[in-house]
C-alpha positions in Angstrom: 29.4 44.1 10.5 28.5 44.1 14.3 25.3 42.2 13.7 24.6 39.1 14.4 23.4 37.8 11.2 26.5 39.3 9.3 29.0 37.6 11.5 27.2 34.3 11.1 26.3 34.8 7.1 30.7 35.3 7.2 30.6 32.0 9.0 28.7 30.1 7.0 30.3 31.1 3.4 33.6 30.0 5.1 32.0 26.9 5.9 30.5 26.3 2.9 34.0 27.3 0.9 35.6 24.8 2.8 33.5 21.5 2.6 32.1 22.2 -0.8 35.2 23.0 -2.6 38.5 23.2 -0.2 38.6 19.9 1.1 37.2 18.2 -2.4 39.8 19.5 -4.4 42.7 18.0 -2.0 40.9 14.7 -1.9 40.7 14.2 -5.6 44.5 14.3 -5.1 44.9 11.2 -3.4 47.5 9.5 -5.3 46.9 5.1 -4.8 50.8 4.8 -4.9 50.6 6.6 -1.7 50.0 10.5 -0.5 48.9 13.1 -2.9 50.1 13.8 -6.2 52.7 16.3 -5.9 51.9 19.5 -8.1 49.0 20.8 -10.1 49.8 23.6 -12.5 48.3 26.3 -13.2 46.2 24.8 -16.0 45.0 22.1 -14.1 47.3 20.0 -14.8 48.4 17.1 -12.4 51.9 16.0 -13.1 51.7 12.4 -11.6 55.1 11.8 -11.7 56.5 15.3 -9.7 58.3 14.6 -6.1 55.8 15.1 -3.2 56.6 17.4 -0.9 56.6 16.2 3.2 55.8 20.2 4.0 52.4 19.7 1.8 51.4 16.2 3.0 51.9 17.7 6.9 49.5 20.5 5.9 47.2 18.8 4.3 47.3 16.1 7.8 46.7 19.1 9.1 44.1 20.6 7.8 41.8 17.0 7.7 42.4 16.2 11.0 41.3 19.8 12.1 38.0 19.5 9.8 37.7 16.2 10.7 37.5 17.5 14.9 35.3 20.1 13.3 32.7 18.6 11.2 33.5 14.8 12.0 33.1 14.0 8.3 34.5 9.9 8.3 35.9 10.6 4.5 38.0 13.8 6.3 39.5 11.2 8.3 40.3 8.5 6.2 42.1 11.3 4.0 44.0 12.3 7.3 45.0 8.5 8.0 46.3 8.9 3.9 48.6 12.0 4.6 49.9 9.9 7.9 50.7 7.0 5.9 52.6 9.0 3.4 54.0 10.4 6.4 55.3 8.3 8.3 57.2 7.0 5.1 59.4 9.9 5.2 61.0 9.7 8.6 64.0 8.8 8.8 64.0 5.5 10.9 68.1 5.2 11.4 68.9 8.8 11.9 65.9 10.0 12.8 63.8 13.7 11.5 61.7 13.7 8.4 63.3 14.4 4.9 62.1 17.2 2.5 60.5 15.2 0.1 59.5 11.9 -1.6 59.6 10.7 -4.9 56.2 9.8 -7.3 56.9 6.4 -5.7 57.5 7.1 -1.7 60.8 6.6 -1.7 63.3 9.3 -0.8 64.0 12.0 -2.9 65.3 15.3 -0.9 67.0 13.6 2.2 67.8 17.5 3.7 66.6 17.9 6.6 64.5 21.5 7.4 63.3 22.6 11.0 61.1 24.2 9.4 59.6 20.9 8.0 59.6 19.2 11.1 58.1 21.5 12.5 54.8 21.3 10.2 55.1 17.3 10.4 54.8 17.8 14.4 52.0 20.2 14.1 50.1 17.9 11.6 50.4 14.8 13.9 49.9 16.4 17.0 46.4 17.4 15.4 46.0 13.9 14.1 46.7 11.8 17.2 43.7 14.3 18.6 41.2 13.2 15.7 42.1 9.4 15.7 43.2 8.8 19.1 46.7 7.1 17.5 49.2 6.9 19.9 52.0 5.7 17.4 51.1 9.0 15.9 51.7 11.4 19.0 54.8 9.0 19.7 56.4 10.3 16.4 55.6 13.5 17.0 57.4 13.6 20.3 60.0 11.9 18.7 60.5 14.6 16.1 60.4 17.1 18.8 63.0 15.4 20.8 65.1 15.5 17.5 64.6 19.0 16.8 65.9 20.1 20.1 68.6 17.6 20.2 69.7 18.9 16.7 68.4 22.4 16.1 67.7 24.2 19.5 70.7 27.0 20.2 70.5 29.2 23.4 69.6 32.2 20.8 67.1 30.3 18.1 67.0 27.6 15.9 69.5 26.0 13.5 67.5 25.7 10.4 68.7 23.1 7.9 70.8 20.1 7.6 72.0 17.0 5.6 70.4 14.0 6.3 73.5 13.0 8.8 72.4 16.4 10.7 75.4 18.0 9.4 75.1 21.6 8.9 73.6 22.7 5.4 73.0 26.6 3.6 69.0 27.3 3.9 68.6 27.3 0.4 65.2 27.2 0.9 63.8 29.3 3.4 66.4 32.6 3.2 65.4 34.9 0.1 66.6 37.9 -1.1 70.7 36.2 -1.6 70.5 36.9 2.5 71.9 33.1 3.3 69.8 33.1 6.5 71.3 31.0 9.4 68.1 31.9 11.5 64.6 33.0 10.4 61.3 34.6 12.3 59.7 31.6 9.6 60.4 28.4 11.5 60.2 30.2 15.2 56.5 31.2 14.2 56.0 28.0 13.5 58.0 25.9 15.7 55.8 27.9 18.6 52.5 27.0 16.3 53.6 23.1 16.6 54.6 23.2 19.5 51.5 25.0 21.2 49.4 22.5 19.8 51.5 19.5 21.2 51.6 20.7 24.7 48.0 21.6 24.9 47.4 17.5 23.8 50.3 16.1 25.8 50.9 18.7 28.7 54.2 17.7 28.1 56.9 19.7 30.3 59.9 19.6 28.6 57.5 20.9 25.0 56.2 23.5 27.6 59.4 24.9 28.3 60.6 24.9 24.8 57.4 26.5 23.8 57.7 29.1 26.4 61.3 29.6 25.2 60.4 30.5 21.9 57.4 32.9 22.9 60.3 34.7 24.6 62.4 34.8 21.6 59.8 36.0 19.4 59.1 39.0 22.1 62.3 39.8 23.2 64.6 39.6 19.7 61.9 39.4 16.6 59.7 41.3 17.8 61.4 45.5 17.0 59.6 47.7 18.9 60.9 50.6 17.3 59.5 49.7 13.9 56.9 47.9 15.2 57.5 44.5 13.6 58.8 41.1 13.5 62.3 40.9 11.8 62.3 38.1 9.1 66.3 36.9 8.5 69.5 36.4 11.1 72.9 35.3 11.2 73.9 32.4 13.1 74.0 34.9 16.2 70.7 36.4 16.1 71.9 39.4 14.1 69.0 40.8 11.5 70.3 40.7 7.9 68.5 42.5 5.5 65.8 44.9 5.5 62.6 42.9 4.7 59.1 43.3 6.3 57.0 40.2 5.7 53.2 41.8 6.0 51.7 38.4 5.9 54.1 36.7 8.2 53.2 39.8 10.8 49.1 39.4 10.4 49.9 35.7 10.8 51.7 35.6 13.7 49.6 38.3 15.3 47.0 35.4 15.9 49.2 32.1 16.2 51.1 33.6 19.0 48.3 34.4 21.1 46.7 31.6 20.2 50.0 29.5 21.4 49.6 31.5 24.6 45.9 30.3 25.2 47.7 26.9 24.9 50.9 27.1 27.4 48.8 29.6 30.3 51.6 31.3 31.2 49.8 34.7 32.3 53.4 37.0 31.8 53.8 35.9 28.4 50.2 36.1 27.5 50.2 40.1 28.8 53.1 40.9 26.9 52.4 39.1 23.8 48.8 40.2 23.2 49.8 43.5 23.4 52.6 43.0 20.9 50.6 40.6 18.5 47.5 44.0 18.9 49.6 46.5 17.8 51.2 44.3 14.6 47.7 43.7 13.2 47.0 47.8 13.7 51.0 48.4 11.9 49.6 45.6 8.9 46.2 47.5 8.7 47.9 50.9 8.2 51.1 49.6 5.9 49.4 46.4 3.9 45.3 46.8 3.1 44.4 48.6 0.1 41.4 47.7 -2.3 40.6 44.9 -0.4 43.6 43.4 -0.4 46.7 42.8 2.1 50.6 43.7 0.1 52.8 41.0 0.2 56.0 42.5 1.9 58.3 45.6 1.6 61.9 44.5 0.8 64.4 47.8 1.1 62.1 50.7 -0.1 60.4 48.2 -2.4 56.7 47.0 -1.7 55.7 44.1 -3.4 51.7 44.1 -4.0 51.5 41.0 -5.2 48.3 39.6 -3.5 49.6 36.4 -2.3 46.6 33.4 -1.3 48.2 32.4 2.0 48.5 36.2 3.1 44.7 36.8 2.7 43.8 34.3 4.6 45.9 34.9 7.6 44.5 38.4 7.2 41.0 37.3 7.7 42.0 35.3 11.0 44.3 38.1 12.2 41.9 41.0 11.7 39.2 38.9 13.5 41.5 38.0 16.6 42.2 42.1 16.7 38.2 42.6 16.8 38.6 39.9 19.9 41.3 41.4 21.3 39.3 45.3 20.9 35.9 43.6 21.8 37.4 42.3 25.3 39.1 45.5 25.8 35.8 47.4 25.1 36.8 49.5 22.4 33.9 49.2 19.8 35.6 51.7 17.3 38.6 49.3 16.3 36.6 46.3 16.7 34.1 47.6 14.3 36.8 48.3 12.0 38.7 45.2 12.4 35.5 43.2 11.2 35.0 45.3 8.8 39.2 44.3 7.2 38.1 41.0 7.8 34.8 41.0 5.5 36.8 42.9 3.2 39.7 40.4 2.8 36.8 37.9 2.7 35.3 39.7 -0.2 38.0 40.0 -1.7 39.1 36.7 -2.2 35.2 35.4 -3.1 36.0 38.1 -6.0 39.6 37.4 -7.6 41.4 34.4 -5.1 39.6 31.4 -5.8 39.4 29.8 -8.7 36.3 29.8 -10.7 37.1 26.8 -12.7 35.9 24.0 -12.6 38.8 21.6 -10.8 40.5 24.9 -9.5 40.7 25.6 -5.7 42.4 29.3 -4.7 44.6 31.4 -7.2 48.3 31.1 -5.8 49.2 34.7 -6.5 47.3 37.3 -8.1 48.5 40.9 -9.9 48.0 43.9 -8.1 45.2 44.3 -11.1 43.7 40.9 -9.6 44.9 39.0 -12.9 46.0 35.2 -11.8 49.7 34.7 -12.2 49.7 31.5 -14.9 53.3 30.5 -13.3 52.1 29.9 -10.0 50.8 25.8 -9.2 47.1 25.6 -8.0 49.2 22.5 -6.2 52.5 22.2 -5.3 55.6 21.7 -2.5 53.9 25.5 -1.1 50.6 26.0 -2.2 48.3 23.8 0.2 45.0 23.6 2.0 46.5 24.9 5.6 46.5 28.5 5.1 43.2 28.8 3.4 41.4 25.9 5.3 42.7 27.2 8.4 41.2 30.7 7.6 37.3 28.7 7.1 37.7 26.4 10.5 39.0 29.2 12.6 36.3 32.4 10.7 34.0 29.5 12.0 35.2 29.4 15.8 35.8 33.0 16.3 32.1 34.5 14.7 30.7 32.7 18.1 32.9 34.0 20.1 32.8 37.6 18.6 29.2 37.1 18.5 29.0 36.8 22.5 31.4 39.5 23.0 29.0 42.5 20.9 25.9 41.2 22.7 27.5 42.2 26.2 
């Protein structure tokens, strides 16, 4: 896997799975009434008239803005400028925040308000206002950062859900396991991914500091050393409820953090994270990959194989920022084995995740026998283009790097 050719033969299937089937599916999901139709069952199936989630139409911003800054495709664009529309249709202009979802019409449906939302809407504008150059679209998402501070930021973490007056609400949708969350790992991994992306385009201070807040939080309370993971569900006081390990949450934020370090340059956090975000993708490679395939989670003494879409992916882009990471630190024995997860993960999901219909994009969840799950939506509120497109843009940065790194 060391060679050369391999690395960019990886890149180019990722490339090739993303503009040749990825990105098509989502755009023949454009609804005219506005956004993109909001679920597409299992069968292939769209239902026309389901709500549309804001979560999926920041993703799928996203993910066209970020292939657009890639591969400057016009029509990835013009689909981006279609998610911002629908977008910008579900802020709230009196109280400010964006709401959960829409209606089949654009109208509000699910007036809750999640960080954990926000947080995605912030992180697909941030990337838009890059591609386009729209300033109304950075505007708003320094407006919704200035609302998710003003609303959600705590000295120990982030408030995670609220009625659309901002008066406290039960997470009823980000806590599992009957655990009534106050606080999650969830939205702080991806608070720090939003907000990492808006400070490297703004160089904002006040989004540097909050970013650099949250790096520490991650480090310093998540993060368990002992166990060698990052917790998953607190009370309102920072106190871990529950004994859950999220395997693909872990692999995930082994790469996002460092990544959000790259972004804020601060050269204490970056030492202590990298070392941290190392040794959670070496924990994932020893508890999670078998056949192939990454586990899902452990919950108590139960491990749940399921092999989950967005978990695969983040494998792929976590095991290839571990190669970096063994690459730099001239250990050629990890970092051959670290590529070789990655191409394995890949393989894996060429084999069983994606969809070999015709009009099908990635399975949502598969057995631990590799046989689809027929309850699962190929679209839906969850199931979106970020985890999977962000696995094909980011397999395509790092194979040059990696490249450069072996030939030294």
């Amino acid at each position: 896997m060391t060679e050369r050719k391999e690395l960019m033969q990886l890149a180019a299937e990722c490339r090739s799975e993303l503009t040749e089937h990825i990105l098509p599916f989502w755009m023949k999901l454009k609804d005219p009434a506005g956004g993109f139709y909001g679920r597409m069952t299992h069968d292939l199936s769209v239902q026309t008239s389901a709500p549309k989630g804001v979560i999926l139409h920041a993703r799928i911003l996203w993910t066209f803005s970020s292939a657009y800054l890639t591969e400057k495709n016009p029509a990835y664009l013009e689909t981006a400028r279609h998610a911002y529309e629908f977008l910008c249709k579900a802020e709230d202009a009196e109280k400010g925040g964006v709401y959960w979802s829409l209606d089949a019409e654009c109208a509000p449906f699910e007036t809750n308000k999640y960080t954990y939302c926000m947080a995605f809407a912030v992180y697909g504008l941030s990337l838009y206002a890059e591609a386009s150059g729209s300033k109304a679209a950075l505007d708003f998402a320094l407006r919704l950062f200035s609302v998710i501070e003003e609303h959600a930021a705590q000295p120990n973490g982030y408030a995670e859900s609220f009625y659309a007056d901002w008066s406290p609400l039960e997470n009823d949708h980000l806590s599992e396991h009957d655990l009534g969350a106050a606080k999650t790992m969830n939205t702080t991994l991806h608070l720090i991914e939003a907000y990492a992306e808006l400070f490297r385009i703004t160089g904002n201070d006040a989004v540097g500091k909050a970013l650099a807040k949250l790096l520490h939080l991650m480090a310093e309370r998540i993060y368990d050393p002992e166990e060698n993971m990052l917790r998953v569900f607190f009370d309102e006081n920072l106190n871990v409820l529950g004994d859950l390990h999220s395997y693909g949450h872990d692999i995930e934020a082994s790469w996002l953090t460092d990544h959000a370090c790259d972004c804020l340059g601060d050269g204490e956090l970056t030492g202590l994270l990298r070392e941290i975000d190392y040794k959670l993708a070496l924990h994932i490679e020893q508890l999670a990959l078998d056949d192939g395939f990454l586990y899902n989670e452990r919950f108590e003494t139960e491990i749940d194989k399921t092999r989950v879409w967005w978990v695969q992916a983040e494998g792929v882009i976590g095991f290839l920022n571990a190669a970096e990471y063994a690459a730099r630190h001239s250990d050629a024995v990890v970092c051959e084995r670290m590529l070789q997860n990655a191409a394995s993960l890949w393989a894996a999901i060429r084999f069983a995740q994606i969809d070999p219909r015709e009009g099908g994009e990635w399975f949502g969840e598969l057995e631990p026998d590799g046989t689809p799950r027929p309850a699962n939506d190929m679209a839906g509120p969850w199931k979106c283009p970020y985890h999977n497109g962000r696995m094909c843009l980011e397999v395509m940065r790092r194979t040059g790097i990696l490249c450069e790194l072996l030939a030294m």
